[in-house]
Residue, then its C-alpha position, 0 to 999 in steps of 0.5 A: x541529603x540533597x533533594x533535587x527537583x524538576x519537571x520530571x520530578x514525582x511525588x506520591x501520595x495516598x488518596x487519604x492524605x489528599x483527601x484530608x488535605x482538601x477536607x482540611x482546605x474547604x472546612x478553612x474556607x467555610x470557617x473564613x467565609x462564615x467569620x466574615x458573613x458574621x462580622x459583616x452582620x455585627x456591622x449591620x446590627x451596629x449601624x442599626x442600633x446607632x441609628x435607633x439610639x439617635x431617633x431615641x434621642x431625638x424623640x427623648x428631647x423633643x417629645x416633653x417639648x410638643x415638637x413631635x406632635x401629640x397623641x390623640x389620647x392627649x387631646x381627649x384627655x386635655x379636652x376633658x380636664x378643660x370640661x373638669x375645670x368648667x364644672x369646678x368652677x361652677x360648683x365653686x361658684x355654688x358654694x359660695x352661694x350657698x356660704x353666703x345663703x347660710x350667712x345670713x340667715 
């Protein structure tokens, strides 16, 4: 069987098979087109958490080192050890007052 064509050649087809046919083409294109939309969101996503484990890091090493700065609850919460210890030393230096009140009598 020797098929022969030309410009004059015809082919038939139904409209349900041209149909189907194009149906089949655009959910193709819409699976490629939804691939790639999702792809080059996980792309995103990557970038992102690269960028938030490095400042992660950062903020790991030079947090304990004071060079980021301190909270303001830090300073408060120094200020009153520093208060703390003023009063320790004090009563300390009542006790051995007292101890040495109590010595002698």
């Amino acid at each position: 069987m020797s098929a022969e064509f030309s410009e004059k050649s015809k082919v038939s087809l139904d409209i349900k098979a041209v149909v189907g046919a194009v149906a089949g083409i655009i959910s193709i294109a819409s699976v490629w087109f939804t691939l790639t939309a999702e792809i080059a969101q996980l792309q995103l996503d990557i970038v992102r958490m690269q960028d938030a484990v490095e400042l992660n890091e950062e903020f790991r090493i030079k947090w304990p080192r004071g060079e980021m700065g301190a909270l303001p609850d830090d300073a408060k919460q120094d200020l009153k050890i520093m208060y703390l210890q003023e009063d320790v030393d004090q009563l300390k230096y009542v006790v051995k007052a007292l101890e040495i009140d109590n010595a002698k009598k």
